[in-house]
MARZASE-863720 format. One record per residue (C-alpha): residue in three letters; x, y, z. Coordinates in Angstrom, 2 decimals. Each point is the difference from the previous one (the first is absolute). Layout:
REM residues N
<atom><rest>ALA</rest><x>X</x><y>Y</y><z>Z</z></atom>
...
This chain:
REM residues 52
<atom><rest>UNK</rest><x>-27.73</x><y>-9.27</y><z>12.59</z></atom>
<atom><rest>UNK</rest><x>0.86</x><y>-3.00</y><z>2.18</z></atom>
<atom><rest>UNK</rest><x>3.30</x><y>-0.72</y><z>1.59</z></atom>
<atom><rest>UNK</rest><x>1.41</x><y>-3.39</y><z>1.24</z></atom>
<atom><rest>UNK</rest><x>2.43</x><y>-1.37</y><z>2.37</z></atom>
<atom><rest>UNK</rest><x>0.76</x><y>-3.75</y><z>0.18</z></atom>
<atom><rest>UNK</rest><x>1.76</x><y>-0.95</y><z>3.44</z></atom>
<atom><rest>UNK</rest><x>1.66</x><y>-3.18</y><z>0.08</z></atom>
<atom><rest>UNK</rest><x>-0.05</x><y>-1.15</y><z>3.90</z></atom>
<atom><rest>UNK</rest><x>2.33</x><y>-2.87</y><z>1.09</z></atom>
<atom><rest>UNK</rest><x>-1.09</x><y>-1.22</y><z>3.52</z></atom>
<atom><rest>UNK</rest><x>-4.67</x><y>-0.18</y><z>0.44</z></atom>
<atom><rest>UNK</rest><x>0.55</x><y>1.78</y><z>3.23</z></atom>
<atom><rest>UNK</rest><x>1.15</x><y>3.07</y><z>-1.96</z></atom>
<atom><rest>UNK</rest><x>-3.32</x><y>-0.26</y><z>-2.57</z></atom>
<atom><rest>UNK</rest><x>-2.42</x><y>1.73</y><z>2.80</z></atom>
<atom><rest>UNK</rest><x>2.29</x><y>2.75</y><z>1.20</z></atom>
<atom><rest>UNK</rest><x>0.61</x><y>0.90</y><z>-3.43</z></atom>
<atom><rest>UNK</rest><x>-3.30</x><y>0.52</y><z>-1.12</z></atom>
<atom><rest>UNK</rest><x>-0.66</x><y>2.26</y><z>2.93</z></atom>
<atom><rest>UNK</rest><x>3.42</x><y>2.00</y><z>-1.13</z></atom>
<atom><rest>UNK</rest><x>-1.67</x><y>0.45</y><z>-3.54</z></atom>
<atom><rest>UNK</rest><x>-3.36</x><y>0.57</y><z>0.54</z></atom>
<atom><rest>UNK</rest><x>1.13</x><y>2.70</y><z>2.20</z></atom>
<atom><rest>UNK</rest><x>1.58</x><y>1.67</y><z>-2.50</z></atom>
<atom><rest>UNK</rest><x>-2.82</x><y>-0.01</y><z>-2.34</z></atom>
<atom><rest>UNK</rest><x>-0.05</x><y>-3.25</y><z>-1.67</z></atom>
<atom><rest>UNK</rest><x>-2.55</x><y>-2.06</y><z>-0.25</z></atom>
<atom><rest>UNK</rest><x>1.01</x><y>-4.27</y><z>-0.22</z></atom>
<atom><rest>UNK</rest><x>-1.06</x><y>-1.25</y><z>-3.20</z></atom>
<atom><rest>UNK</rest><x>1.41</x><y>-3.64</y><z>-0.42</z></atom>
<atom><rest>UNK</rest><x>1.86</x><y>-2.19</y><z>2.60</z></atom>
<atom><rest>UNK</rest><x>1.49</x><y>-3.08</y><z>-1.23</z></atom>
<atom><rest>UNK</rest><x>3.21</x><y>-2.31</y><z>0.86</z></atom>
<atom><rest>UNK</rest><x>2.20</x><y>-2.39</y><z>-1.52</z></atom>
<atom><rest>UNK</rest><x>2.39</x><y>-2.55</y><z>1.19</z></atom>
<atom><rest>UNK</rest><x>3.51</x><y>-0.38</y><z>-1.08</z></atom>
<atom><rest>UNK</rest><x>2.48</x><y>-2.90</y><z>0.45</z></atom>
<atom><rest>UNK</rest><x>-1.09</x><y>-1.33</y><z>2.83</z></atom>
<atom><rest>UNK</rest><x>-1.25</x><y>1.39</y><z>2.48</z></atom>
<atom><rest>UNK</rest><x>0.39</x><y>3.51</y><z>-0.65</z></atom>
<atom><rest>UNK</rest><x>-3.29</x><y>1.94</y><z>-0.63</z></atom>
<atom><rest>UNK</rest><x>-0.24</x><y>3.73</y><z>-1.16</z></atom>
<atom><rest>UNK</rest><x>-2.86</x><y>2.41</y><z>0.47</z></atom>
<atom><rest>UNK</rest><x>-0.91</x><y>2.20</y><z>-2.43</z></atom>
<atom><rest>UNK</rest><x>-2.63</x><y>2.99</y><z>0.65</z></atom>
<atom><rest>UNK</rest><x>-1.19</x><y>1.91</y><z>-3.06</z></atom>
<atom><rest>UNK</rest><x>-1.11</x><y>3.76</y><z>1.11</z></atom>
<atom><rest>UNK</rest><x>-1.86</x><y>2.27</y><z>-2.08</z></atom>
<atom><rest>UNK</rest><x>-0.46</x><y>4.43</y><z>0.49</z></atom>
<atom><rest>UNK</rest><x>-1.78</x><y>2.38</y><z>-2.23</z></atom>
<atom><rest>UNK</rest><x>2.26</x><y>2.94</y><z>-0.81</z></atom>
């Protein structure tokens, strides 16, 4: 059985770092994607999957 994390990131400098984090931990990245909000705001969201 899979588990999943999504991480919601609010600054792209973050986005590498975090990955690292995870994947260290045993995840393994399975979707990146990012949407903008009211101007120029922009948040990062990183979708991690584990098999228990």
């Amino acid at each position: 059985m899979k588990k999943w994390r999504c991480i919601m990131i609010d600054h792209h400098e973050d986005v590498g770092k975090m990955i690292e984090i995870w994947q260290g931990n045993g995840w393994r990245l399975h979707t990146y994607s990012c949407a903008q909000l009211r101007g120029s705001h922009i948040n990062h969201y990183l979708l991690f999957e584990r098999e228990e």
